[in-house]
C-alpha distance (Angstrom), angle and dihedral (degrees) to the residues before:
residue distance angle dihedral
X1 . . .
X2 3.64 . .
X3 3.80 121.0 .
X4 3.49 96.4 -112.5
X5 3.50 100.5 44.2
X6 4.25 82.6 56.6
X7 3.65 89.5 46.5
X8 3.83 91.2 56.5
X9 3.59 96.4 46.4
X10 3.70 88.1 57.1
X11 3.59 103.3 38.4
X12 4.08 87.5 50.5
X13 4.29 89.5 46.4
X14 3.79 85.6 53.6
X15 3.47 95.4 42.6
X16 3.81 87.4 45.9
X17 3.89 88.9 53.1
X18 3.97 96.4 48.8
X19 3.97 89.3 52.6
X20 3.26 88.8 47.4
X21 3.99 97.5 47.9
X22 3.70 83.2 45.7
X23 3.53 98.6 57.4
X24 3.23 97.9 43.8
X25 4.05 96.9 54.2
X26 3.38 87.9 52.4
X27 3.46 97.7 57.3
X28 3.81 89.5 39.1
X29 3.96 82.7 57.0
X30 4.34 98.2 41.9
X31 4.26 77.5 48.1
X32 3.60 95.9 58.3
X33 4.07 98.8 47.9
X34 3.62 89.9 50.2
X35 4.42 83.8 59.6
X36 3.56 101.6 28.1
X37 3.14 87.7 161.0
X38 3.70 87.7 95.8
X39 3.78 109.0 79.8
X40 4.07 97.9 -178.7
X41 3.78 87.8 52.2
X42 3.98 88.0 58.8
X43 3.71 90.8 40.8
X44 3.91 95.8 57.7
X45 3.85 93.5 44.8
X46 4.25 96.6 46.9
């Protein structure tokens, strides 16, 4: 395989990963306001 075609694959995996990550913070974070209730789960995510 050429270089570039390998540095694609793992530049888009990454990038893949991150969005991913992202996502799934910020519906970790719109989760927690809804329960507030739960002051450790607003702690970790300030």
């Amino acid at each position: 395989m050429p270089r570039t075609t390998v540095f694609a694959a793992i530049l888009f995996s990454s990038a893949a990963w991150l969005a991913a990550l992202v996502w799934f913070a910020g519906d970790a974070r719109a989760t927690c306001e809804r329960h507030a209730s739960t002051a450790t789960c607003v702690t970790l995510l300030r």
